[in-house]
C-alpha positions as a LaTeX table, in Angstrom:
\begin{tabular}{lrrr}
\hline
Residue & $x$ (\AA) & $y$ (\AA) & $z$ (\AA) \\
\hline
Unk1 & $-4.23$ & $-8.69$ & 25.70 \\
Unk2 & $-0.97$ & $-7.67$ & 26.68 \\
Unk3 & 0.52 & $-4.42$ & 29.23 \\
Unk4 & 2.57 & $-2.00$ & 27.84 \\
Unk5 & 4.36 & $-0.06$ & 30.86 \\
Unk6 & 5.42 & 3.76 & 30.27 \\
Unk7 & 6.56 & 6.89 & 32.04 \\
Unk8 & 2.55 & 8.05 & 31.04 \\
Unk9 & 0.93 & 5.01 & 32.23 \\
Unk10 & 0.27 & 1.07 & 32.20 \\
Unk11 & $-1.89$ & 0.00 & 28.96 \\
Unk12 & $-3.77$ & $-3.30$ & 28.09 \\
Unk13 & $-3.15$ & $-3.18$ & 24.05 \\
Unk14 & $-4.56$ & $-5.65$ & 21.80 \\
Unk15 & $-4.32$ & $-6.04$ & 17.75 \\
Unk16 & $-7.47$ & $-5.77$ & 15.96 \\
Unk17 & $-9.52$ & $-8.21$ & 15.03 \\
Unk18 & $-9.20$ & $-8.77$ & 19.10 \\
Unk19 & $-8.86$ & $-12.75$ & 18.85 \\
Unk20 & $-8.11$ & $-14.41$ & 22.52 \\
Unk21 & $-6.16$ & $-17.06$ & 21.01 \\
Unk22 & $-3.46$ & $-14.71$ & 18.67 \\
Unk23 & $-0.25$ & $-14.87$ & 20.43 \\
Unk24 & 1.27 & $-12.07$ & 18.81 \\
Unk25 & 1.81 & $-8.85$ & 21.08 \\
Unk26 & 0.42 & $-5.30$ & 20.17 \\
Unk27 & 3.70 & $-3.79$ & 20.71 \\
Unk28 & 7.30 & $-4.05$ & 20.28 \\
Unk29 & 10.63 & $-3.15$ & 21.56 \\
Unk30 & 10.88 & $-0.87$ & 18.76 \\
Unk31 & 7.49 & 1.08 & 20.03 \\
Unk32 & 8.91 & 0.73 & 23.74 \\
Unk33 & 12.35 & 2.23 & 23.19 \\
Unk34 & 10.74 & 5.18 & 20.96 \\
Unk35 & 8.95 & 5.62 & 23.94 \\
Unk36 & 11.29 & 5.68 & 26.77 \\
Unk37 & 13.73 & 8.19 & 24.09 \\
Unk38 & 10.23 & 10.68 & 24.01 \\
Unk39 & 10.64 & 10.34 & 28.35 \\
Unk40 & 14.64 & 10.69 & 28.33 \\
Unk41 & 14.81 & 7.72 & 29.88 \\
Unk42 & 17.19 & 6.28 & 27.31 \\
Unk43 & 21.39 & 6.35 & 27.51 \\
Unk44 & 23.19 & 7.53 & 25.37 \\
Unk45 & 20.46 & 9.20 & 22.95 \\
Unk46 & 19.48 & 13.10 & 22.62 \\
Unk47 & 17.00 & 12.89 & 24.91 \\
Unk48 & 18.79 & 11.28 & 27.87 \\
Unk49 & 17.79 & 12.67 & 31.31 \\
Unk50 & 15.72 & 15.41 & 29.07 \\
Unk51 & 11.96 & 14.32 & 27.35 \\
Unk52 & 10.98 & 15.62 & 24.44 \\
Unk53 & 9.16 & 18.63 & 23.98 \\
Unk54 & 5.67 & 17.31 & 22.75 \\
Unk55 & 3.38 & 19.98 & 23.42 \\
Unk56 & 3.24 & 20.91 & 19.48 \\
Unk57 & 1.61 & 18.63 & 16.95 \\
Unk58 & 2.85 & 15.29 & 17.22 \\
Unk59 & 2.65 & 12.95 & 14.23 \\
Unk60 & 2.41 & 9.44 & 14.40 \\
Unk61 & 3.32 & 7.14 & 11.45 \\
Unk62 & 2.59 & 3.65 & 10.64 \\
Unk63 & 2.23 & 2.61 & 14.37 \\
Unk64 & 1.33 & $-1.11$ & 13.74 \\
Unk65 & $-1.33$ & $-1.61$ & 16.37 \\
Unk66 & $-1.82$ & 1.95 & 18.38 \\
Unk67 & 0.85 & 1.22 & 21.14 \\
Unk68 & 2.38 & 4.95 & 20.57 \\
Unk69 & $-0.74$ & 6.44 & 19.89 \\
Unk70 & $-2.41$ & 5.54 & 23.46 \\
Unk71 & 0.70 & 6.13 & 25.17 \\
Unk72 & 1.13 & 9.75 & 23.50 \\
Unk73 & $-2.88$ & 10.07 & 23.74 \\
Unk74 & $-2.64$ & 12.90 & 26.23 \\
Unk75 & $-0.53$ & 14.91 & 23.79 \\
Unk76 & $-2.89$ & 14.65 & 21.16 \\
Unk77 & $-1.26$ & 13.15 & 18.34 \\
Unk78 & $-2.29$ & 12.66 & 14.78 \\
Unk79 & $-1.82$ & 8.98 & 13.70 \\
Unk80 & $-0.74$ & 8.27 & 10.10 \\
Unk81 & $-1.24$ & 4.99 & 8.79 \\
Unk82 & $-1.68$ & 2.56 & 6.02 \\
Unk83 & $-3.88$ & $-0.23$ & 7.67 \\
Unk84 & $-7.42$ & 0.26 & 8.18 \\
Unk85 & $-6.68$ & $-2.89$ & 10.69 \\
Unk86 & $-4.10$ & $-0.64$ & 12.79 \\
Unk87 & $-6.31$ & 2.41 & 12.43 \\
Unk88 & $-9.24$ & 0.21 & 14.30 \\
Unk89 & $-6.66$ & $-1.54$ & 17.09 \\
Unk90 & $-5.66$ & 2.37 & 17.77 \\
Unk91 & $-9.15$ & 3.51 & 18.34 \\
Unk92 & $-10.12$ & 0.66 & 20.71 \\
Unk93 & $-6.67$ & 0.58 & 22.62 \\
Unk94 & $-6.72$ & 4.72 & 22.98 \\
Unk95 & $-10.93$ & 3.83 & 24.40 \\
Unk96 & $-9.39$ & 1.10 & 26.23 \\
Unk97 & $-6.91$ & 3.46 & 28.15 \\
Unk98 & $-10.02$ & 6.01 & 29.26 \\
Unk99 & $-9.15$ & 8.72 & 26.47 \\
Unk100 & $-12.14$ & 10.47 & 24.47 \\
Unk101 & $-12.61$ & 9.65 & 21.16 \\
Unk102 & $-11.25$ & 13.15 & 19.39 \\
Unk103 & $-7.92$ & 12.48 & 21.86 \\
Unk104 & $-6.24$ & 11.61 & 18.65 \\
Unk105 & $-6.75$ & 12.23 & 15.08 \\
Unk106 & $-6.89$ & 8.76 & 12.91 \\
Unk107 & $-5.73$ & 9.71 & 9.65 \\
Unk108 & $-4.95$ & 7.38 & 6.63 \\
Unk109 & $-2.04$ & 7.71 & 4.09 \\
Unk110 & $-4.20$ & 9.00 & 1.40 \\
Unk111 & $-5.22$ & 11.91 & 3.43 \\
Unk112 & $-3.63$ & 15.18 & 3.52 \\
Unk113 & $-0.51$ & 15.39 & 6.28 \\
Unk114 & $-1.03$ & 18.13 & 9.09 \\
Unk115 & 0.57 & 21.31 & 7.75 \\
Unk116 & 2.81 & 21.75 & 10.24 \\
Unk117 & 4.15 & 18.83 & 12.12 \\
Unk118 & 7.16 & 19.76 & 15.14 \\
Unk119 & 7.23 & 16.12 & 16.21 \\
Unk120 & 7.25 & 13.28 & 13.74 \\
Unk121 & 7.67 & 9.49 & 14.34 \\
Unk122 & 7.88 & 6.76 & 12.34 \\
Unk123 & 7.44 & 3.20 & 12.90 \\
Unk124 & 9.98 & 2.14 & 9.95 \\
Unk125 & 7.53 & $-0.16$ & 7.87 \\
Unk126 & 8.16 & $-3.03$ & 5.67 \\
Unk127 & 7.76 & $-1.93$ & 2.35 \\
Unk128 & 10.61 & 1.14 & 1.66 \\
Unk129 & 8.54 & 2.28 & $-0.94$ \\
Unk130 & 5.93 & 3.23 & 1.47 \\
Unk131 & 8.61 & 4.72 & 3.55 \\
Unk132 & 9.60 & 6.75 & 0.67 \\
Unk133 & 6.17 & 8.18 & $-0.22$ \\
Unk134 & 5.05 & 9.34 & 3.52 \\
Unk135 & 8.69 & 10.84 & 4.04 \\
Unk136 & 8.18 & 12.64 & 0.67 \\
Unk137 & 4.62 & 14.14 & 1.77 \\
Unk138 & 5.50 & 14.76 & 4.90 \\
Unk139 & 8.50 & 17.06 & 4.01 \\
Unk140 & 6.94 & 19.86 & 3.50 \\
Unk141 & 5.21 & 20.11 & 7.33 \\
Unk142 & 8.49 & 20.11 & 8.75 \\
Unk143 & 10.47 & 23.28 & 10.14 \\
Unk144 & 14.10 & 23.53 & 10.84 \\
Unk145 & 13.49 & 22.81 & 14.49 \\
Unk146 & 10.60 & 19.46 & 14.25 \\
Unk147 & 12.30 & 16.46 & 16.18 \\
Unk148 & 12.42 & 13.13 & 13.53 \\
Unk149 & 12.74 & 10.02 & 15.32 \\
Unk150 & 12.02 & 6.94 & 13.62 \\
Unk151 & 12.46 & 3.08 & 15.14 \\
Unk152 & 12.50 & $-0.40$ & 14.37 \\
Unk153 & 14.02 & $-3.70$ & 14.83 \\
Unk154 & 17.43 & $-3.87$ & 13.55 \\
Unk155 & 16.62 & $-6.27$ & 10.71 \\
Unk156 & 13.92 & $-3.74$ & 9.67 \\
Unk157 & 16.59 & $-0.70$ & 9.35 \\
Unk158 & 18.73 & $-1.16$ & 6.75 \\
Unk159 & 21.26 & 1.16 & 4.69 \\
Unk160 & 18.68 & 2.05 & 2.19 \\
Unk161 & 15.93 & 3.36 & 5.02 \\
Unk162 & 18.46 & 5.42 & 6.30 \\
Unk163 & 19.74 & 6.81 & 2.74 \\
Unk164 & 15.97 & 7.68 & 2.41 \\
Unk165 & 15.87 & 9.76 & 4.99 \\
Unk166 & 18.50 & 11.19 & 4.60 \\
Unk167 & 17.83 & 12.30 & 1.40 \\
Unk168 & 14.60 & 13.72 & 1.97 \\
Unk169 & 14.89 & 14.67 & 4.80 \\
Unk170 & 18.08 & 15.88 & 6.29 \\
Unk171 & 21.30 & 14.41 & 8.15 \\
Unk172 & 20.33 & 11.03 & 9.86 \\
Unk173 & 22.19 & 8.84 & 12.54 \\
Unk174 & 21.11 & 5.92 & 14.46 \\
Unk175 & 21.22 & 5.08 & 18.03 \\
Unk176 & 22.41 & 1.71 & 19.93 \\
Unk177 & 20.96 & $-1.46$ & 19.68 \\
Unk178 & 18.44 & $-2.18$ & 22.70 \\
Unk179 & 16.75 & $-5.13$ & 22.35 \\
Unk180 & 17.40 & $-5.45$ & 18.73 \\
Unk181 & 15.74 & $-2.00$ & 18.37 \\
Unk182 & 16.86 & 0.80 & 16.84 \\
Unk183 & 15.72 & 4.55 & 16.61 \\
Unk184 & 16.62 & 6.87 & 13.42 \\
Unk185 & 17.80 & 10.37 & 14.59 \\
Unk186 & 16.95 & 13.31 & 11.44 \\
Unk187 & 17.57 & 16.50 & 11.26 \\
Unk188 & 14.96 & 18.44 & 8.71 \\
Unk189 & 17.47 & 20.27 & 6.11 \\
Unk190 & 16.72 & 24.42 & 5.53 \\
Unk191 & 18.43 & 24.33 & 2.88 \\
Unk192 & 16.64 & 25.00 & $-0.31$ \\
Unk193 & 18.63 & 23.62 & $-2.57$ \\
Unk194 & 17.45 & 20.17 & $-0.49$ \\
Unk195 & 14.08 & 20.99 & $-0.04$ \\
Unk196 & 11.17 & 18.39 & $-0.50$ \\
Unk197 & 10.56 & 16.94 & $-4.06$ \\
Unk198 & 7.68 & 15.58 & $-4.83$ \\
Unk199 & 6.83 & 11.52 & $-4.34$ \\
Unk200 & 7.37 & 9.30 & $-7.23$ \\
Unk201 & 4.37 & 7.16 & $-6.65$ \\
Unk202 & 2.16 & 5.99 & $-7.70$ \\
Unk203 & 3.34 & 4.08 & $-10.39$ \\
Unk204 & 1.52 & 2.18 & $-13.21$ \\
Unk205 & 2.10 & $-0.64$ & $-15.41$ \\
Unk206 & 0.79 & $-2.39$ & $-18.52$ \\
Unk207 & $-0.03$ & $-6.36$ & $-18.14$ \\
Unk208 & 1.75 & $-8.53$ & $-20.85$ \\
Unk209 & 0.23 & $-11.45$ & $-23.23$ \\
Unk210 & 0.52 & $-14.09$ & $-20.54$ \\
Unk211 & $-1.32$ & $-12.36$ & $-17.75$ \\
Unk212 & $-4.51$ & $-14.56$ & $-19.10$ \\
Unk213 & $-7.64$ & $-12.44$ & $-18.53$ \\
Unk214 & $-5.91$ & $-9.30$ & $-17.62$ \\
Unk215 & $-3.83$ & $-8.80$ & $-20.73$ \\
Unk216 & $-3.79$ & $-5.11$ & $-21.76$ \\
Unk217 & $-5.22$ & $-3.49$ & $-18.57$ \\
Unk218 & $-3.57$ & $-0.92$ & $-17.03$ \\
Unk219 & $-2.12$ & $-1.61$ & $-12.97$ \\
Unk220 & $-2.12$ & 1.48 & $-11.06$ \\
Unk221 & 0.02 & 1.27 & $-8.03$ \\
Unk222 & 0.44 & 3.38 & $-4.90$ \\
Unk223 & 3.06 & 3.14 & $-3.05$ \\
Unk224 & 3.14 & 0.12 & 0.09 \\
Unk225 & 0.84 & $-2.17$ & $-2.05$ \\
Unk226 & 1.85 & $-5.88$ & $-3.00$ \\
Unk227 & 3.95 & $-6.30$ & $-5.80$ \\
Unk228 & 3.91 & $-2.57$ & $-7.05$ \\
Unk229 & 6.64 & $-2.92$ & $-9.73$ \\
Unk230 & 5.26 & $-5.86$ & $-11.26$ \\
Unk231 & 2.45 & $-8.04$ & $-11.57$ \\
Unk232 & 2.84 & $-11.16$ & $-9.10$ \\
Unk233 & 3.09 & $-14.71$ & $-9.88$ \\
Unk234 & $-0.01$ & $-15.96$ & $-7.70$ \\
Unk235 & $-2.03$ & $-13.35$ & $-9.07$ \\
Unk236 & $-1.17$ & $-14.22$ & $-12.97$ \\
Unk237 & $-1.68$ & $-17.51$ & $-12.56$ \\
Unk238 & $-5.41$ & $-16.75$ & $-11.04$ \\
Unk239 & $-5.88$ & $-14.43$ & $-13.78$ \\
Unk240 & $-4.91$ & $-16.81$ & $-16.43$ \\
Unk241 & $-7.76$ & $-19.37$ & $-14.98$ \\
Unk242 & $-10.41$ & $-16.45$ & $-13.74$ \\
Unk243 & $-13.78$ & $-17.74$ & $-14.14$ \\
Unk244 & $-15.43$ & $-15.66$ & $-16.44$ \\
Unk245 & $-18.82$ & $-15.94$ & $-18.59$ \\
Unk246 & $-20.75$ & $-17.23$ & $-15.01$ \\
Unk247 & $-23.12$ & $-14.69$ & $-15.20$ \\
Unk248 & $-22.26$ & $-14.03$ & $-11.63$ \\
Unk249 & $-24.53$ & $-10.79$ & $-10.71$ \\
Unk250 & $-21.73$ & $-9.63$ & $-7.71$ \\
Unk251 & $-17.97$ & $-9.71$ & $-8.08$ \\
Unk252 & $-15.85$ & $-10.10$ & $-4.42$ \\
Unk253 & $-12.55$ & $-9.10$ & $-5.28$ \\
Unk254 & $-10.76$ & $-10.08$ & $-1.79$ \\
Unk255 & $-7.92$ & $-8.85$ & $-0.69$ \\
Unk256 & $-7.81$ & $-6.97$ & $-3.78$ \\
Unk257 & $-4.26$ & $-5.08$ & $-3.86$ \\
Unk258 & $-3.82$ & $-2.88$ & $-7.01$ \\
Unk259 & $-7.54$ & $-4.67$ & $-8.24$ \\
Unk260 & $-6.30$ & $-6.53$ & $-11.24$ \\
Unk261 & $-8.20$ & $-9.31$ & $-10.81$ \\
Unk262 & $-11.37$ & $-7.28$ & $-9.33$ \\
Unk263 & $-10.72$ & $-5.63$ & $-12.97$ \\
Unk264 & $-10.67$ & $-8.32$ & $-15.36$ \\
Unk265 & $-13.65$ & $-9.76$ & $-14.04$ \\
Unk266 & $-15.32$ & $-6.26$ & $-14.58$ \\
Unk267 & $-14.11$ & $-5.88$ & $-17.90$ \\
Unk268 & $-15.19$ & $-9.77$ & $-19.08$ \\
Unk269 & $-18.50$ & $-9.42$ & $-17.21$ \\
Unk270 & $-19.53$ & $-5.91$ & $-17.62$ \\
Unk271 & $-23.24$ & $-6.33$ & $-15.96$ \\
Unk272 & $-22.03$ & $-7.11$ & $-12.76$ \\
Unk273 & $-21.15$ & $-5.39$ & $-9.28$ \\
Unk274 & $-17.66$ & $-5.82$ & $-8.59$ \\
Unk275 & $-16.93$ & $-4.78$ & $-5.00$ \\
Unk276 & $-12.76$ & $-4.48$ & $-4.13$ \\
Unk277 & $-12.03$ & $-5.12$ & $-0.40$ \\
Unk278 & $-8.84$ & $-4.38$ & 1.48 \\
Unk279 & $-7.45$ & $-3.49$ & 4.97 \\
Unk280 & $-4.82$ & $-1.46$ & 3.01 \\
Unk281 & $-5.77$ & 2.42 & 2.12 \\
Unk282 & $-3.25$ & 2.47 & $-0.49$ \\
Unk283 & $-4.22$ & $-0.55$ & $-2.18$ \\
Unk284 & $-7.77$ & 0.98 & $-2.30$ \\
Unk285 & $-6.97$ & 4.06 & $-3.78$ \\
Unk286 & $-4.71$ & 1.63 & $-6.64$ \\
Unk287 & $-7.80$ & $-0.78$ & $-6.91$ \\
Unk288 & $-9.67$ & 2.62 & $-7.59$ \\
Unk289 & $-7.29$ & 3.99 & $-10.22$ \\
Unk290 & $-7.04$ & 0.22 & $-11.67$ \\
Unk291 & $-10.78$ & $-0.05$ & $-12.46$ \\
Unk292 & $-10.95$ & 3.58 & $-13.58$ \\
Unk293 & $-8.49$ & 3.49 & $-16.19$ \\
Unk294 & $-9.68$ & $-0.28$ & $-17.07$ \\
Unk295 & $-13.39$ & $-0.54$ & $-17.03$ \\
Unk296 & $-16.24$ & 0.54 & $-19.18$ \\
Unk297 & $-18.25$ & 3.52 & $-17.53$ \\
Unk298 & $-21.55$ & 1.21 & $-17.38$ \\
Unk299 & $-19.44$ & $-1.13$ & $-14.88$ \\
Unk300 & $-20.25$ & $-1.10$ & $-11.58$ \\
Unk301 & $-18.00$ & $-0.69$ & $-8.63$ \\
Unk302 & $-17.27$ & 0.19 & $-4.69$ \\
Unk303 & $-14.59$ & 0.12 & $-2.94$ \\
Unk304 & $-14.36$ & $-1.01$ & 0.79 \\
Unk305 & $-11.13$ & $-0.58$ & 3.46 \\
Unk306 & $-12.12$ & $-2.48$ & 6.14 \\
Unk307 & $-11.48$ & $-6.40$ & 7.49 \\
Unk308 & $-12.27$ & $-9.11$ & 4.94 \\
Unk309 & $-15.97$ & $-9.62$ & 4.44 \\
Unk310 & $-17.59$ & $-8.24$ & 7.82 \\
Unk311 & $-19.58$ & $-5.01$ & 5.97 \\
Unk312 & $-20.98$ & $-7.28$ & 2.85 \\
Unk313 & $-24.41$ & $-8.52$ & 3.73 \\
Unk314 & $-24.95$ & $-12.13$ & 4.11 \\
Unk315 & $-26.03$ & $-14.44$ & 0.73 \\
Unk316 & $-25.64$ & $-11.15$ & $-1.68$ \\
Unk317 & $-22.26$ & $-12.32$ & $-3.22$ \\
Unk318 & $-22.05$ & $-14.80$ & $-6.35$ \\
Unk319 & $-18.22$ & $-15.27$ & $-6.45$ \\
Unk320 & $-15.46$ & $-14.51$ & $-4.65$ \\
Unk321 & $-11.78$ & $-14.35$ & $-5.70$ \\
Unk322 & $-8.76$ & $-13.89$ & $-3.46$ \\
Unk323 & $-5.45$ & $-14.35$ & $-3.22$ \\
Unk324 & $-5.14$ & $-14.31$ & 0.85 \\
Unk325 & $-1.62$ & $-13.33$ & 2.19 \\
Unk326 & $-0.17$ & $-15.36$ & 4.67 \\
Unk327 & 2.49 & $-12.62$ & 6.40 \\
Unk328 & 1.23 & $-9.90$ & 9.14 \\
Unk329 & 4.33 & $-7.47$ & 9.53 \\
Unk330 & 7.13 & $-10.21$ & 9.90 \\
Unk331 & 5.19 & $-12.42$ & 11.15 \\
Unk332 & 3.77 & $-15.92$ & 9.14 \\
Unk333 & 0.02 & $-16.14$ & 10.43 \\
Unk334 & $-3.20$ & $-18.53$ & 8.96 \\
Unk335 & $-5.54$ & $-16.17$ & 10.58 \\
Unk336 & $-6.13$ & $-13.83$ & 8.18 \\
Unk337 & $-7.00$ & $-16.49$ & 5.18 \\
Unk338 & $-9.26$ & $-18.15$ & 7.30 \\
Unk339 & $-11.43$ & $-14.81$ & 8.70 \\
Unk340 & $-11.41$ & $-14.48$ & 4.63 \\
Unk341 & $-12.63$ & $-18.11$ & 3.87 \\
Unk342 & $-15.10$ & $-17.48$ & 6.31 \\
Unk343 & $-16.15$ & $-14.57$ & 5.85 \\
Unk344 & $-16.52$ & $-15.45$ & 2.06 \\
Unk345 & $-18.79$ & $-18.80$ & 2.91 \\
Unk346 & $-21.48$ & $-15.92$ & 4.80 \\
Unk347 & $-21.57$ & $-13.43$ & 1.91 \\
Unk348 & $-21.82$ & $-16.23$ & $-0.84$ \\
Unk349 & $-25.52$ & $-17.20$ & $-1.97$ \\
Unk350 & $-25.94$ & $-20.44$ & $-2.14$ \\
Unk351 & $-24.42$ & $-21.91$ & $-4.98$ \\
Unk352 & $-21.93$ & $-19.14$ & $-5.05$ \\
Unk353 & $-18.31$ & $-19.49$ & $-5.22$ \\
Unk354 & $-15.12$ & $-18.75$ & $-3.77$ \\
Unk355 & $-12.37$ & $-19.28$ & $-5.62$ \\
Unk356 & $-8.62$ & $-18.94$ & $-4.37$ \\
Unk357 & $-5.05$ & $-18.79$ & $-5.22$ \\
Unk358 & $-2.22$ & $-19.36$ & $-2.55$ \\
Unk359 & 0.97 & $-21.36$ & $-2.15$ \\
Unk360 & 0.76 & $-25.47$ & $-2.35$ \\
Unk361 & 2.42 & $-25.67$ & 0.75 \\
Unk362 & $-0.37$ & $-23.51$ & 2.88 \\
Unk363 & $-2.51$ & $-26.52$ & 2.61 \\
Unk364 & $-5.29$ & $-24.06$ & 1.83 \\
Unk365 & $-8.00$ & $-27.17$ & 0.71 \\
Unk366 & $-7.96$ & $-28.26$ & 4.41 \\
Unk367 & $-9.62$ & $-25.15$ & 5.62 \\
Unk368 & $-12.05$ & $-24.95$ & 2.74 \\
Unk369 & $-13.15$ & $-28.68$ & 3.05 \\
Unk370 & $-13.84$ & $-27.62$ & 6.96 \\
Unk371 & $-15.44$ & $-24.83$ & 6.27 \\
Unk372 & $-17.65$ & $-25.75$ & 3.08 \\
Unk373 & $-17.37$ & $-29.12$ & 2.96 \\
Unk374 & $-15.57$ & $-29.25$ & $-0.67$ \\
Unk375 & $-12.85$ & $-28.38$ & $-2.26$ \\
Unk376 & $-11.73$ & $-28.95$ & $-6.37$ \\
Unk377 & $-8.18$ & $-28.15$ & $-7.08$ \\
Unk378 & $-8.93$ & $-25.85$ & $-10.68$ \\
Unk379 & $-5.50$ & $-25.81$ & $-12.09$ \\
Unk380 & $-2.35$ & $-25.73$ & $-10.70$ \\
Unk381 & 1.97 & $-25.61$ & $-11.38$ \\
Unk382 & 5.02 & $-26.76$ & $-8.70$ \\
Unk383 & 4.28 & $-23.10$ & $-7.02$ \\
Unk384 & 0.64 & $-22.41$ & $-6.73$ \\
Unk385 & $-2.73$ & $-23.73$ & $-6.70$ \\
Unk386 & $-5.91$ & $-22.90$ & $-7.65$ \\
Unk387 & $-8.79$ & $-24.05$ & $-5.39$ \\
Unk388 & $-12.91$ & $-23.66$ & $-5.85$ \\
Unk389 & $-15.22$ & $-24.02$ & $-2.91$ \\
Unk390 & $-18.75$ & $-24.11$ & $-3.47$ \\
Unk391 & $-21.39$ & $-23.23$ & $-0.93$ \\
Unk392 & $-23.79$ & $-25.50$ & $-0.44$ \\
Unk393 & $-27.48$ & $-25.33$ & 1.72 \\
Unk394 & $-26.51$ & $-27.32$ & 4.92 \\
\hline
\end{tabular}
């Protein structure tokens, strides 16, 4: 746990799963300088010596772990975001800090924007595609006199986040370093001639000859998911060795992205459950559109956003597939494969399987051989490698 300090209070913020041990902070200097702008507390911005007006509707998106939302909870604001992992750390930090549970509104990016929004900010994320696709739905809220103020660290902002909004939405300047932070100054355009156009995602694609088991399905991507543009190289080489013809009864597709694999195994084994997990809302809805334009109509599905394993019940799973990642924001973690081993070795049956794709150099076997006691390298080339795990009665 770590104390954010702002001109609305002192706040103990964690990231969610809370783990005592992750050294990783639930804030930045990004979400800090944002925050002293909103106060006029800042030189040399618009706001200096004058806050911000935020008694309209306030719009918060992609705050990583709920730092802005808790500090802004008195003003109500309407949180906007892609991570059913951020979406949780912003409900427990906003409880944390003594506000009600209806303080703030916890929307995801698949729901419908406010319809008028006079404050918006955005925490710049990762993927510019995802930037594209929120600025492009969130156009139309906006009124000739909404304040846009978006931040990040300086090697998050680059030319091409600023051209974006820019283009959709209006004239856009930056501010001064501070602490290798940045904040993005818009101005909504009333012109018409440059008003809001609709978002170009998602996207879909058709899987080639060498993508093994899912050859001729259909990807459907939204925008923010894993290798939108293309299918990626971990994933084809799992899906040219996906264990198919099992009989397993109940499909895990973890981590699931776009649902490709979750989709293949559907299609060769149409009998069984196949349930797509994913902290992600937009890879949810893609793992959705995936099946649906993939799998036969007597398939069946669910779909669950939400951390690893924790809502399957314990011994109803027969195999497990996932391709973990090993990056939270910018930063290179382990924890997240190993909640999903784990998770995995409680919602297999024994007997069941988990089978895995990841990087040789993650040294993935050692945490399966701890965890199940076995490990069997399946197939694998100078990149990737292919690992089984089998659980066994202890």
């Amino acid at each position: 746990m770590n104390r954010l300090s702002t001109s609305w209070g002192a706040y103990d913020l964690t990231r969610f799963p809370e783990d005592p041990r992750d050294p990783l902070r639930a804030w930045s200097a990004a979400d800090a300088y944002l925050l002293r702008h909103l106060a006029g507390e800042t030189e040399g911005t618009e706001a200096e010596g004058k806050p911000v007006d935020l008694s309209g509707t306030v719009a918060v998106v992609g705050d990583r772990w709920g730092a802005l939302t808790t500090a802004l909870a008195e003003h109500g604001p309407t949180l906007i975001t892609d991570s059913f992992l951020a979406r949780e750390a912003a409900r427990a930090n906003v409880a944390r800090a003594g506000f009600a549970p209806d303080a703030v509104r916890l929307s995801t990016t698949c729901d419908a924007p406010p319809s008028r929004i006079d404050v918006l900010l955005v925490r710049v994320p990762k993927s510019l595609a995802l930037l594209e696709d929120q600025l492009h739905r969130l156009a139309p809220a906006l009124h000739a006199g909404t304040v846009v103020v978006g931040t990040g660290m300086v090697t998050e902002i680059h030319t091409s986040t600023l051209d974006l909004f820019e283009r959709i939405i209006g004239p856009t300047r930056t501010s001064l370093a501070r602490q290798k932070a940045r904040l993005i100054f818009s101005t909504p355009d009333p012109d018409p001639e440059h008003g809001p156009s609709p978002s170009p995602w998602p996207r879909s694609y058709v899987l080639d000859d060498d993508s093994g088991a899912g050859a001729g399905l259909t990807a459907v991507n939204h925008a923010g998911v894993f290798c939108a543009e293309r299918l990626d190289i971990g994933t084809r080489f799992l899906l040219q060795h996906l264990p198919t013809g099992k009989g397993a009864a109940h499909i895990v597709d973890l981590g699931c992205g776009n649902g490709v694999l979750g989709t293949a195994a559907a299609v060769a084994d149409p009998e069984a459950t196949v349930t797509f997990i994913d902290e992600s809302y937009p890879a949810m809805a893609s793992a959705e559109a995936t099946f649906r334009a993939n799998a036969a109509d007597s398939t069946r599905a669910e779909f669950i956003a939400g951390d690893a394993l924790a809502t399957v019940p314990a011994g109803s799973v027969d195999l497990v597939l996932n391709n973990p990642p090993f990056h939270t924001h910018q930063a290179t973690s382990g924890a997240t494969a190993w909640r999903m081993f784990s998770g995995a070795r409680a919602a297999l049956r024994p007997g069941g399987e988990l089978w895995v794709v990841g990087n040789r150099h993650l040294d993935y076997h050692v945490k399966l051989r701890k965890l199940f006691g076995n490990s069997q390298v399946v197939a694998g080339n100078p990149k990737f490698v292919i690992l089984r795990a089998v659980k066994r009665d202890r």
